[in-house]
N, C-alpha and C positions, 0 to 999 in steps of 0.2 A: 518557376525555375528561371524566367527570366531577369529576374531580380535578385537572385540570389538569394532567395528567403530560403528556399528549398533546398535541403541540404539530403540526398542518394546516397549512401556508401554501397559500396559491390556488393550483390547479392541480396539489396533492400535490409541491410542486416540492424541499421538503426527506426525501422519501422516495425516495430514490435508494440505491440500495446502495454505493454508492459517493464517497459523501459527504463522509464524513470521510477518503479516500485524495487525491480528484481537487480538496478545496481546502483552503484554510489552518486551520488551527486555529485562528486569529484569525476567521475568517469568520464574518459575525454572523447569516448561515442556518442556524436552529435544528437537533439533531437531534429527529427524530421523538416519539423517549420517552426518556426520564433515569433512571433506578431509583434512590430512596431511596438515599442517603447516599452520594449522587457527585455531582458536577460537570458539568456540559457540558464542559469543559476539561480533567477529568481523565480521561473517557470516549472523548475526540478522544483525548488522548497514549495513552491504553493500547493502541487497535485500533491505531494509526499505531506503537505499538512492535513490539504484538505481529505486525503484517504482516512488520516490516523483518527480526524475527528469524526466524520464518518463512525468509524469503529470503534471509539473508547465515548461513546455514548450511552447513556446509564441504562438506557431503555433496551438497547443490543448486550450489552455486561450480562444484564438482569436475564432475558432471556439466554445467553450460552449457558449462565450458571445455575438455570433452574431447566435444562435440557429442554429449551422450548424450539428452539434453535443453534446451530453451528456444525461444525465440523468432527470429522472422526478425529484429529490430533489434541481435540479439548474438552471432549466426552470423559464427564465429570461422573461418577458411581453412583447408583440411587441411596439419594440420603444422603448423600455425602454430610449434609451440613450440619444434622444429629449428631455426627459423629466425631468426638474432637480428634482422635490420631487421625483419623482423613484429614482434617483440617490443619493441624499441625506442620503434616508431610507436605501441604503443598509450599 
């Protein structure tokens, strides 16, 4: 804090773990802290890259879409894939 690296808003409201996923990279609500010879903006795209590849890897795909794994918002019907109007409609 002594350097200014640390950036507080009222209420701790830019310390959210979640920050840099849940708004814009434009959003002019600071992160928390920056480390020497980066960006705010370069910092936002990297964690926001490094999330999506993370997540659109063949190995995590393959599993959401053969129900091995994932979420109730992507729960996929059994068989789906037999079945072409399922597949169609998605």
């Amino acid at each position: 804090k002594i350097k200014g690296k640390l950036h507080i808003l009222r209420g701790w409201r830019n310390f959210n773990s979640t920050l840099s996923i849940t708004r814009s990279i434009f959003n002019t609500i600071p992160l928390p802290y920056i480390p020497d010879g980066t960006t705010e903006y370069e910092l936002k795209r990297d964690i926001i890259r490094r999330n999506l590849q993370y997540y659109f890897q063949w190995k995590i795909i393959k599993k959401i879409l053969l129900r091995d794994k994932g979420v109730g918002w992507i729960a996929l019907p059994p068989n789906w894939m037999l079945k072409p109007r399922e597949v169609c409609a998605l």
